[in-house]
Backbone as a ProteinNet text record, in pm:
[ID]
protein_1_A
[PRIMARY]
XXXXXXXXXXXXXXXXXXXXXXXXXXXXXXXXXXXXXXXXXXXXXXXXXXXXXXXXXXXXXXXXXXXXXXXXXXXXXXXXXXXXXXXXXXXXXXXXXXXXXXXXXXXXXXXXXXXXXXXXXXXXXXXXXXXXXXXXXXXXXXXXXXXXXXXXXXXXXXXXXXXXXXXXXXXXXXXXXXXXXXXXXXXXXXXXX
[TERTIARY]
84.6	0	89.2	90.3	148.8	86	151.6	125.9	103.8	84.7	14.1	43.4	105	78.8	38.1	-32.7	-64.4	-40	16.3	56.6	-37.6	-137.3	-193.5	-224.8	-217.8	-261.9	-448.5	-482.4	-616.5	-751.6	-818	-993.4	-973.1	-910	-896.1	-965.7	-1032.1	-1114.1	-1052.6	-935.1	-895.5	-824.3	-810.6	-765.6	-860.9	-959.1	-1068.2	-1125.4	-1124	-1179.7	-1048	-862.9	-815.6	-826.3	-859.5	-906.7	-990.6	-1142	-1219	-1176.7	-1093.2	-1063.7	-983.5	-885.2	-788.9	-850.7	-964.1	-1010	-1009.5	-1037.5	-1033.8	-1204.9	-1291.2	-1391.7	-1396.1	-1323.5	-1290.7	-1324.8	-1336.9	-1389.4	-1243.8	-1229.1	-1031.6	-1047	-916.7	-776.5	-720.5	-767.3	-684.2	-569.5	-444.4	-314.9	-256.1	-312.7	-292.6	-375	-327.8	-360.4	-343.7	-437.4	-376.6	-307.9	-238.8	-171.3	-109.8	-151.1	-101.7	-152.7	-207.5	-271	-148.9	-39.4	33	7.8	-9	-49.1	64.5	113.7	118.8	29.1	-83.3	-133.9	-235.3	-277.8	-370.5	-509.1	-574.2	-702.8	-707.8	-641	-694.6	-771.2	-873.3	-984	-951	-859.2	-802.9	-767.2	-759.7	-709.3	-838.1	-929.2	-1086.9	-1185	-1127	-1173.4	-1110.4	-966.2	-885.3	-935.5	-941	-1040.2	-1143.5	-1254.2	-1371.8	-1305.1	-1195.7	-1169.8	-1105.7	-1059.9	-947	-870.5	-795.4	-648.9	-553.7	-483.8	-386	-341.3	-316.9	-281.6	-148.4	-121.9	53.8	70.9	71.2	100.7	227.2	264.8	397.3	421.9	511.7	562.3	618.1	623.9	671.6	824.6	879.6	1042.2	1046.3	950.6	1017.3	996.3	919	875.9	999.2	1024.3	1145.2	1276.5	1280.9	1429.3	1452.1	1318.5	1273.3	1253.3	1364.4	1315.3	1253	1124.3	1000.7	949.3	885.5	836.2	894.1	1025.5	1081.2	1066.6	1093.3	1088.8	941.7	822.6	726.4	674.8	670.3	700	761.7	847	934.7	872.1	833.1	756.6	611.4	558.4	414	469.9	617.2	669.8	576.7	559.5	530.1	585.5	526.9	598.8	599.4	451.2	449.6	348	378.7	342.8	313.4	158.7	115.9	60.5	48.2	67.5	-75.8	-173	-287.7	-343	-291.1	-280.3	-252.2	-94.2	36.6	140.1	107.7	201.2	352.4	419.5	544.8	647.5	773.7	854.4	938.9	903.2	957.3	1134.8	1145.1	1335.9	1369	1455.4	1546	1587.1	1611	1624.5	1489.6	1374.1	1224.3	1224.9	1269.5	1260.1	1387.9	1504.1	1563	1557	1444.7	1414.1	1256.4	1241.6	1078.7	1137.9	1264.8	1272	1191.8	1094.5	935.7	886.5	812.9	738.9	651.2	702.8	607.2	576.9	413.1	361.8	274.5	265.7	137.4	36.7	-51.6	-148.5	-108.6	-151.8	-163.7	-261	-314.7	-459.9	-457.5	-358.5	-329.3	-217.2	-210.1	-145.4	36.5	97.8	201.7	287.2	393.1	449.8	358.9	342.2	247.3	212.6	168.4	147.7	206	314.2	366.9	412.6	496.1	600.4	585.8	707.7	648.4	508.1	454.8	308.6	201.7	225.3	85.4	9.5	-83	-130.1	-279.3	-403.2	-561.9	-591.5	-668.6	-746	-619.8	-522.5	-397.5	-382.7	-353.7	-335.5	-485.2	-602.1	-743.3	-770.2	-641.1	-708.7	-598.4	-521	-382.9	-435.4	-512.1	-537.7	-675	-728.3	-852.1	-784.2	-721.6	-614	-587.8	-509.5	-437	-527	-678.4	-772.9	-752.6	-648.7	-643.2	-778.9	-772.4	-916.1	-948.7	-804.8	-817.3	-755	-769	-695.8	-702.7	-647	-674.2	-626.4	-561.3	-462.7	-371.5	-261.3	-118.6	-112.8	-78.2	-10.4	129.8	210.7	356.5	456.7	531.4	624.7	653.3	752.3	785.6	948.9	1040.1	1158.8	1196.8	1304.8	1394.9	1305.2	1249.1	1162.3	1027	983.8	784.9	803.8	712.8	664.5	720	779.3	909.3	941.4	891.4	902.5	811.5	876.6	873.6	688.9	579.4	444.4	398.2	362.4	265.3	153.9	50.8	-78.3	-142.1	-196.8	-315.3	-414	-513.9	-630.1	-692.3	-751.4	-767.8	-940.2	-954.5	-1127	-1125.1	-1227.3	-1230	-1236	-1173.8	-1237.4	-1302.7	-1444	-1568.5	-1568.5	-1616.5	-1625.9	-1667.4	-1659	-1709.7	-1690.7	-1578.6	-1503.1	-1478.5	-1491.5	-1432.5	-1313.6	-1229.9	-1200.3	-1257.2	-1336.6	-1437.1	-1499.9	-1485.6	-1637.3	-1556.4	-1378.9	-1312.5	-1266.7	-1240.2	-1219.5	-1313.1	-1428.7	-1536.1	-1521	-1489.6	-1444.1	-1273.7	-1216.8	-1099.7	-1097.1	-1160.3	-1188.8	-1256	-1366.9	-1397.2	-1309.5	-1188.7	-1118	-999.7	-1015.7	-923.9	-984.1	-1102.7	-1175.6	-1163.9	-1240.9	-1200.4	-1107	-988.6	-904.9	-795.9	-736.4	-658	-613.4	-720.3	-693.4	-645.6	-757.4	-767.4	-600.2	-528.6	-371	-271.1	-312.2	-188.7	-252	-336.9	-319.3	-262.1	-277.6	-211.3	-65.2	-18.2	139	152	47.4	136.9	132.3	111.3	89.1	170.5	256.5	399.3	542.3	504.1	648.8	669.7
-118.5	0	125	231.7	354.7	473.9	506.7	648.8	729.2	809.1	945.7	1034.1	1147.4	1292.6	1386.4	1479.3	1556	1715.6	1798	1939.5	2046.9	2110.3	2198.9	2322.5	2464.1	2579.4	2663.2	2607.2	2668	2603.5	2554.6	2507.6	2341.3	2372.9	2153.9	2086.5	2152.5	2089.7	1961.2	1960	1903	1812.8	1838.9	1720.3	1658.4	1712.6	1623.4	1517.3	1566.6	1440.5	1331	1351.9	1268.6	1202.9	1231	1141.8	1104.5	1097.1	1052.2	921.4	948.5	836.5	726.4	791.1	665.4	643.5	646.7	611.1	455.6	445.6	307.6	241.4	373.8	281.3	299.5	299.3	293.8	178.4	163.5	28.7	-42.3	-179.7	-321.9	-275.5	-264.2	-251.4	-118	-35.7	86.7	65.5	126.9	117.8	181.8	308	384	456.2	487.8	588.5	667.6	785.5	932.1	936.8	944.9	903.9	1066.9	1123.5	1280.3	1385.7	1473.7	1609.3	1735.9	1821.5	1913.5	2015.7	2199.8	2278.4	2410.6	2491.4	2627	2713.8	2682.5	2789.7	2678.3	2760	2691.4	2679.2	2808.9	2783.9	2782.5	2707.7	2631.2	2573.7	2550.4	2466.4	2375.1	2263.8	2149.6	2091	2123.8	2079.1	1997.7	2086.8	2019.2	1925.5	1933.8	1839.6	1742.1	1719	1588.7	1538.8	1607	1563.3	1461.2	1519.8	1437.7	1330.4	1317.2	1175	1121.7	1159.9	1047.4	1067.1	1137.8	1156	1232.1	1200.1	1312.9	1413.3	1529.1	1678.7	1735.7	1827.6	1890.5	1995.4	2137	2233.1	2317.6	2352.5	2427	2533.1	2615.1	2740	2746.9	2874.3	2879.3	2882.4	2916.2	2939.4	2744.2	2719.3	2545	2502.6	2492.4	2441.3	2473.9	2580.8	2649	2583.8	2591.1	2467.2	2381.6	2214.4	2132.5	2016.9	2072.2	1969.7	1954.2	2004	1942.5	1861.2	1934.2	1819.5	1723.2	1699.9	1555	1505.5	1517	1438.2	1413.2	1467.9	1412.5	1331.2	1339.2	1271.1	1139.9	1125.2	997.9	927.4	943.2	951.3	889.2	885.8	866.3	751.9	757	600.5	715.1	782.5	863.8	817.1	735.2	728.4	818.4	909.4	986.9	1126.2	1224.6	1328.1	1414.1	1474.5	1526.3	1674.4	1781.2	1934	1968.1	1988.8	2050.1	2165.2	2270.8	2406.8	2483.2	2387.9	2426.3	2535.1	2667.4	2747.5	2750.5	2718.9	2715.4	2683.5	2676.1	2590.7	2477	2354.7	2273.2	2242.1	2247.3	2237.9	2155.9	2209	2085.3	1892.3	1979.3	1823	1699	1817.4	1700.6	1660.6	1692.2	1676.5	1575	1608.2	1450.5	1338.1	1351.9	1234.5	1175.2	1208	1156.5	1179.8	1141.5	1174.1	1142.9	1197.4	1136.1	1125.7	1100.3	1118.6	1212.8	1304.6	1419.2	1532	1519.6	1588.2	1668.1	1782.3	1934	1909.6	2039.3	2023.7	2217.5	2239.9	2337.3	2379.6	2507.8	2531	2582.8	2559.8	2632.9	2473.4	2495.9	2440.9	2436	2440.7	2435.3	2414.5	2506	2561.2	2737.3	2736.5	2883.6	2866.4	3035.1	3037	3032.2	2926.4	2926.6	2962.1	2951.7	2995.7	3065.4	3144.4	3167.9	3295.9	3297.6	3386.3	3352.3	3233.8	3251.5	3088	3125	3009.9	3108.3	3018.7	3007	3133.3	3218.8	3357.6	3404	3452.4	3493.2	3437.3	3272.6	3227.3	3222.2	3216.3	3216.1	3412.1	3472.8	3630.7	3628.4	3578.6	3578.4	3541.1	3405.1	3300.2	3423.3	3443.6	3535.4	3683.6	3712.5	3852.8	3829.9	3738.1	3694.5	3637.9	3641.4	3559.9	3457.1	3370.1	3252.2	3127.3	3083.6	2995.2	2856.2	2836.5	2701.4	2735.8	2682.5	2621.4	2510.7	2506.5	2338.7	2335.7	2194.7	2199.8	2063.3	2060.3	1993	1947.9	1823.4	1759.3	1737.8	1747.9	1742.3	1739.6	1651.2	1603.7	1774.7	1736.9	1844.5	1803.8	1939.8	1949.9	2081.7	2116.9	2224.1	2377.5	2366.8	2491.2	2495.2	2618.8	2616.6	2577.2	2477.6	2497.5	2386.7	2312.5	2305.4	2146.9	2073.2	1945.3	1884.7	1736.9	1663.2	1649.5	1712.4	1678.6	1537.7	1444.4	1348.9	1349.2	1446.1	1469.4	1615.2	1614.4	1783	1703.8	1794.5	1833.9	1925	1913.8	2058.7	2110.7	2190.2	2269.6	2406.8	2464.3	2613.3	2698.6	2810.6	2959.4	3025	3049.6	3067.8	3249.1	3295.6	3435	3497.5	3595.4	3686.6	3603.7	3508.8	3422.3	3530.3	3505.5	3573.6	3473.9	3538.8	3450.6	3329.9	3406.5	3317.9	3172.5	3238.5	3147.6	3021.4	3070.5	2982.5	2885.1	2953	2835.6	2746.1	2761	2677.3	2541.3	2559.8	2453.5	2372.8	2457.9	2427.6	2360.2	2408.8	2276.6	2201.8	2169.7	2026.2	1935.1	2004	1909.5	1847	1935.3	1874.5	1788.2	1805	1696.7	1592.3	1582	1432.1	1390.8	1473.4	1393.8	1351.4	1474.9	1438.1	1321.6	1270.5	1130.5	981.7	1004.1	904	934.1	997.9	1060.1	1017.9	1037	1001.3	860.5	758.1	642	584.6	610.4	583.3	592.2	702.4	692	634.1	606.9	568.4	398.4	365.5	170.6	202.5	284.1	258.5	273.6	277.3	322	198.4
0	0	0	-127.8	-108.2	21.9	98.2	142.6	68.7	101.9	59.1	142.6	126.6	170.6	118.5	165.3	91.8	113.5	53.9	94.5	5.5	101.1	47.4	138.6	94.7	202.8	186.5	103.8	64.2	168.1	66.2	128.9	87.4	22.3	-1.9	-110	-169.6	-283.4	-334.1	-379.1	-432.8	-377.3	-254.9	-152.6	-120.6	-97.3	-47.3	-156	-282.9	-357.1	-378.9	-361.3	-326.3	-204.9	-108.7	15.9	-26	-114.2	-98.8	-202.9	-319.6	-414.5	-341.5	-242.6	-208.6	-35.4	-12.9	113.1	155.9	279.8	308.5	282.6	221.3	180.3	-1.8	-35.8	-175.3	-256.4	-365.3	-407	-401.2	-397.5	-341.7	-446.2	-403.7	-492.8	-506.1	-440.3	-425.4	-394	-470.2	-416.8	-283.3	-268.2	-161.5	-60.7	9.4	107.6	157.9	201.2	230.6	369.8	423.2	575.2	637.9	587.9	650.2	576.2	638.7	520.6	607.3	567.1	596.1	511.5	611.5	525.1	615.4	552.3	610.7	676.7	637.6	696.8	839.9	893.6	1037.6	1024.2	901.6	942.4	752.5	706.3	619.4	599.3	517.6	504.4	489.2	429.8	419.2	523.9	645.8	783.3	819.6	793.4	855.7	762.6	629.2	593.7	561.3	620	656.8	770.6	884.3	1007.4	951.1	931	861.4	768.4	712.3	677.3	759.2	834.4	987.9	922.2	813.3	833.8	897.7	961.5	1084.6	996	1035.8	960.7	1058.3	1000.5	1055.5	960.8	1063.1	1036	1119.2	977.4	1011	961.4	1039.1	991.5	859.3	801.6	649.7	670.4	786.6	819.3	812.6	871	941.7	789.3	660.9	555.7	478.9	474.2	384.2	432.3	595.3	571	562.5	554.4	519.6	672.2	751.1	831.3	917	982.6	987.5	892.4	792	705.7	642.2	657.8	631.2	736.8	839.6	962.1	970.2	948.2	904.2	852.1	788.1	618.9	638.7	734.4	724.6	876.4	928.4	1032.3	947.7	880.4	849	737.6	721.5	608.3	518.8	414.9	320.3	182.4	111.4	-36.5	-149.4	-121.6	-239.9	-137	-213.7	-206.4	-329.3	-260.6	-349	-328.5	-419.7	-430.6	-444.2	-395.4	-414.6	-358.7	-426.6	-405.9	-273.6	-314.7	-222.2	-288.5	-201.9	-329.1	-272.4	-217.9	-145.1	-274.4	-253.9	-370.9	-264.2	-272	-220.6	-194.9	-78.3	-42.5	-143.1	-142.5	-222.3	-152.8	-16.6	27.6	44.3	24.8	25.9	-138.4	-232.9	-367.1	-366.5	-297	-320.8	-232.5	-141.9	-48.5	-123.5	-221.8	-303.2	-407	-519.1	-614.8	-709.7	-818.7	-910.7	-847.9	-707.7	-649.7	-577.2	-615.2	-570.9	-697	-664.2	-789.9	-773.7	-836.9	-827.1	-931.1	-926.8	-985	-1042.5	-1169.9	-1208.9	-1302.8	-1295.7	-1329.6	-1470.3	-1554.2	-1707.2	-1749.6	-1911.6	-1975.2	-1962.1	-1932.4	-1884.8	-2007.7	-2041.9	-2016.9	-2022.6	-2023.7	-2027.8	-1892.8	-1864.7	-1730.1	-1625.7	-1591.4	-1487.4	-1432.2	-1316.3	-1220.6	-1110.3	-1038.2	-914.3	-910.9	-841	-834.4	-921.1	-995.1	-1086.2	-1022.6	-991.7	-926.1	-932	-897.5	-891.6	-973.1	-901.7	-1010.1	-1078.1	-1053	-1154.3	-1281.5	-1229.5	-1405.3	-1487	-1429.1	-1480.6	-1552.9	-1472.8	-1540.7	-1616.5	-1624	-1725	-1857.9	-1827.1	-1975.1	-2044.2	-1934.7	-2052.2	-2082.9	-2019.1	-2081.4	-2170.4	-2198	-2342.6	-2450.5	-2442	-2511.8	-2601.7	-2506.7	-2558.2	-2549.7	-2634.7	-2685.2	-2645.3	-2554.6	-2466.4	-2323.9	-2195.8	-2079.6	-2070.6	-1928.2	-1890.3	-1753.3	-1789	-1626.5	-1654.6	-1575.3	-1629.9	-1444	-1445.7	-1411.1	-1378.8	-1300.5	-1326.2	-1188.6	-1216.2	-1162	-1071.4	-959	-870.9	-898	-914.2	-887	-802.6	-838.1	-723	-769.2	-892.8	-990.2	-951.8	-945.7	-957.1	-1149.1	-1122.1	-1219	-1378.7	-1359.2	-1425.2	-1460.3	-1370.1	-1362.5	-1454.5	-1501.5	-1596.4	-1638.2	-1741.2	-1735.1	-1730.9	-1629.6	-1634.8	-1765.3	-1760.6	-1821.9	-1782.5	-1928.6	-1957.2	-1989.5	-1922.2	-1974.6	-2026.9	-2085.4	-2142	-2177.2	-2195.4	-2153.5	-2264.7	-2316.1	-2405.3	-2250.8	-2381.1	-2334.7	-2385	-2321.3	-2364.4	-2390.8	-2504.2	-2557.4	-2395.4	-2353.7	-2213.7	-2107.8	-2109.6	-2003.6	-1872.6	-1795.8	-1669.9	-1582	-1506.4	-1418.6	-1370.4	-1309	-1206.2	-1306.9	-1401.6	-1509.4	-1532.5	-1570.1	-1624.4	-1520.3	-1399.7	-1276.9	-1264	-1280.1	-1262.5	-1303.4	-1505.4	-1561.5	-1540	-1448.9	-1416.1	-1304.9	-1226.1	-1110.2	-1142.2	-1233.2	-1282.5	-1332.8	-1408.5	-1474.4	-1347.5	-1267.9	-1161.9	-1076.5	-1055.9	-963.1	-1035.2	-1162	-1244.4	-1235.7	-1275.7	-1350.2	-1226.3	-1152.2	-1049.2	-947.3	-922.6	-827.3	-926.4	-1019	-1102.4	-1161.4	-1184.6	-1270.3	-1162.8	-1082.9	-903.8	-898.8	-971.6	-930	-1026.2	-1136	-1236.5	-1256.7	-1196.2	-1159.9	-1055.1	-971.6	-873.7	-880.4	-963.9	-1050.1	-1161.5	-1144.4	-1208.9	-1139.6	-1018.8	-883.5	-882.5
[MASK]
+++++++++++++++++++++++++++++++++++++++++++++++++++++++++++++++++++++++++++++++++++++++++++++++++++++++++++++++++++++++++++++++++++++++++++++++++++++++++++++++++++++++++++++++++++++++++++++++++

């Protein structure tokens, strides 16, 4: 059975439908399980709806995250095989990227290489993509290295941009494609470790 961690600072959306895919009432044969939810911030929404699944949570300072060891000692502590980024904006130490090497992977709300890097994350890259009235988004998948942004793509999805698109309008369809697709993409890699 893989571990699971999961690093996110927001409301959890997207953690929560990975807890709900790799739960212990999941349909056999799930490979894994979520075994730790860790966030920067405290009153994250993701803290409480790890609660409601019984998974233990751990929050830490952005000084303790940035020099890595808390959350390795975490992490190694919970036996952690894979870790996963769901709207975690931090840039991961270097030494947690070579203690999970391929194993730790984000989620990003645009097509990748476009868009990215440090500061562009949720409404930003959604007012970026309709600034530029480009005629598609999506969202990319991808490996985590020492870079925002940068690591090797797993999988896109991809969605239009609708004429009088707004931010807001386009996140809508952007978190659908992440609810689908996300859990189901981390099991799939992770039945190739």
């Amino acid at each position: 059975m893989i571990k699971i961690a999961i690093l996110a600072s927001g409301s959890g959306t997207n953690a929560d439908k990975i807890m709900e895919h790799f739960s212990p009432h999941a349909p056999a044969g799930s490979p894994a399980r979520v075994v730790l939810v860790a966030s920067d911030n405290p009153s994250a929404g993701v803290l409480e709806r790890a609660r409601k699944h019984g998974v233990p949570t751990m929050v830490f300072t952005r000084a303790e995250f940035a020099d890595g060891t808390a959350p390795l000692e975490a992490f190694r502590a919970a036996r952690v095989d894979y870790i996963v980024l769901a709207g975690f904006l931090r840039l991961i130490p270097a030494s947690i990227v070579a203690a999970w090497p391929g194993r730790i992977v984000n989620i990003h709300p645009a097509l990748l290489p476009a868009y990215g890097g440090k500061g562009m994350y949720g409404d930003r890259v959604h007012a970026a993509v309709v600034a530029a009235g480009e005629s598609e988004s999506g969202i990319t998948i991808h490996r985590v290295d020492e870079h925002y942004d940068r690591g090797s793509i797993i999988a896109q999805f991809r969605c239009p941009v609708l004429p009088g698109d707004t931010p807001e309008s386009l996140a809508q369809r952007i978190h659908a494609l992440e609810h689908r697709h996300f859990p189901e993409t981390i099991e799939k890699d992770i039945l190739t470790l």
